[in-house]
N, C-alpha and C positions, 0 to 999 in steps of 0.2 A: 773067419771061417764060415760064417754064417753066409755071409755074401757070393761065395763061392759056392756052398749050397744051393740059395737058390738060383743061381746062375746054373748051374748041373741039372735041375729040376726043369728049368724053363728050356732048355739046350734038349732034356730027354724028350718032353712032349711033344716036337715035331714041329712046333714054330719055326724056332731057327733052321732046321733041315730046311721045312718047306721054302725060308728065306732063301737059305743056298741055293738050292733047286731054283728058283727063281731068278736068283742074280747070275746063274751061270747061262739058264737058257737063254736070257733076256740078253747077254753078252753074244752068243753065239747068233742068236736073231739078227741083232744090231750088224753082227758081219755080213751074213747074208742081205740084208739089205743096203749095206752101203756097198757091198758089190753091184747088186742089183740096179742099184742109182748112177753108183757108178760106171758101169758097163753097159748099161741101157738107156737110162732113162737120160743122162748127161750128153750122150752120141745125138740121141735126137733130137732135145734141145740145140747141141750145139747145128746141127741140119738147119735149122729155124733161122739163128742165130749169124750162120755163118762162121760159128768159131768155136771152139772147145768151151765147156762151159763150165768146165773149171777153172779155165783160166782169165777168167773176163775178168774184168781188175779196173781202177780207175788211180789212174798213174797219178799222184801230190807233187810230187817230185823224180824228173828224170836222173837217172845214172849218170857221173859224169867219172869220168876213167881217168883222167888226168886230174884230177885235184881230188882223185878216191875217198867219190861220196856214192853211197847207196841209194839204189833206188827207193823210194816210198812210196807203196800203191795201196787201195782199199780192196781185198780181196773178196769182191760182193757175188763171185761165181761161187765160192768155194762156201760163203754163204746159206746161199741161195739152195747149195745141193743137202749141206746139214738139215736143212728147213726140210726139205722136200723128204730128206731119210725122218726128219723126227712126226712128221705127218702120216707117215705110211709107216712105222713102228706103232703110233697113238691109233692109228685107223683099226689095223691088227690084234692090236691091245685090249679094242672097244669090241669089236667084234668077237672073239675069244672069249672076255667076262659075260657079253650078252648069251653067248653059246653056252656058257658053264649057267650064267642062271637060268636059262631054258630050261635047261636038264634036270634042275634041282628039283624034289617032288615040292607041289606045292603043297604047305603044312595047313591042313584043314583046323580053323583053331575048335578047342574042343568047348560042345556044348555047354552052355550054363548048367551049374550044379543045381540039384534040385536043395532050395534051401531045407537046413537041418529046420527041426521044429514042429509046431502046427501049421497046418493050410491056412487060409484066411476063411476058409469058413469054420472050420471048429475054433478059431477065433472069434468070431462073430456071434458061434453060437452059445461059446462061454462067456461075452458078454450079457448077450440075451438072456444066460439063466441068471445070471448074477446080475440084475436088473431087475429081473422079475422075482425074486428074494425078496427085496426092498419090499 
């Protein structure tokens, strides 16, 4: 029971929300951008290319239909566009935290405390009487 306490504790203070919250935008981001990679930035590449690019591939072994074997190829288009969405999610990512610490006030740290005590001269100068005692 205990454990489940503090699991309700750590769940109320807004950690775990803010997790959710995070794992659901960050889901819905990741869609918009692999549209975006997809529908764009793929079309133009494959203009360069000459060929769709996600279908660029590097064939190990051809199909062969009569003795039904499968093709085996290296799908390095399909690759190559993951790269390109996990760059432009990480670029976004970088830029957003940099924007969120922007904003954040900067914490002026607070003055040194004036120490408790005597100053160092009425130290000095309660040596000096008690010196001149002697």
């Amino acid at each position: 029971m205990k454990m489940l306490k503090e699991f309700k504790e750590f769940a109320v203070k807004g950690n775990l929300v803010d997790i959710a919250v995070g794992f659901v935008m960050g889901a819905a981001f990741k869609q918009v951008v692999t549209s975006f990679t997809g529908g764009i930035i793929s079309p133009l590449v494959g203009l360069i290319f000459k060929a769709d690019f996600k279908d660029l591939k590097w064939i190990a072994r051809e199909k062969d239909v009569s003795n039904n074997i499968s093709e085996v190829a290296v799908l390095y288009g399909d690759f190559l566009t993951n790269i390109i969405d996990f760059i432009i999610v990480a670029f976004v990512m970088f830029v957003i935290i940099k924007a969120i610490n922007a904003m954040k006030k900067k914490e002026v740290p607070p003055a040194p405390a004036e120490p408790s005590g005597p100053s160092e001269t009425e130290l000095l100068i309660e040596i000096r009487d008690l010196l001149s005692k002697k």
